[in-house]
C-alpha positions, 0 to 999 in steps of 0.5 A, a space after each residue: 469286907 473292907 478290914 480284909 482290903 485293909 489286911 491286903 496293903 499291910 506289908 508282910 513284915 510289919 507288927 501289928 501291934 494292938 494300936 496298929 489294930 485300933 487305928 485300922 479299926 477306927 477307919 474301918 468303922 467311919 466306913 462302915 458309917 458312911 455308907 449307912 443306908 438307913 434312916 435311924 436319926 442317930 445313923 445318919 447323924 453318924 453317916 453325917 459326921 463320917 462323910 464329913 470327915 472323910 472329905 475334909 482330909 483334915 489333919 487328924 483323918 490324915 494322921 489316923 490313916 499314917 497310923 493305920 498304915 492307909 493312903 487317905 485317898 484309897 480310905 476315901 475311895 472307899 466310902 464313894 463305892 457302894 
């Protein structure tokens, strides 16, 4: 659900090259983390370190959204919603 969100604010004539891809994918999956539900120690220790690094904004969440062509904002966003 969401990689098709990020697909939507790829702009049409952009390359995806396969670094582009990764970089969608890593945001992608701290999502994916955040919003574990569950109670396996591991997950949530996942969950913990996601959120974490969602709200901080720090200077490698900012450049890996530049990479992935992804506001920061709308990324975090994304982690709020249920």
């Amino acid at each position: 659900m969401f990689r098709t969100a990020i697909k939507t604010q790829v702009s049409a004539h952009q390359e995806r090259s396969p670094e582009f891809s990764l970089w969608q994918a890593v945001i992608a999956q701290a999502i994916t983390d955040a919003k574990y539900h569950g109670l396996r120690k591991h997950y949530l220790d996942c969950k913990r370190l996601a959120i974490a690094w969602f709200s901080n904004c720090s200077k490698d969440f900012k450049a890996v959204c530049q990479y992935a062509d992804i506001d920061p904002d709308y990324a975090y966003k994304k982690t709020q919603t249920a």
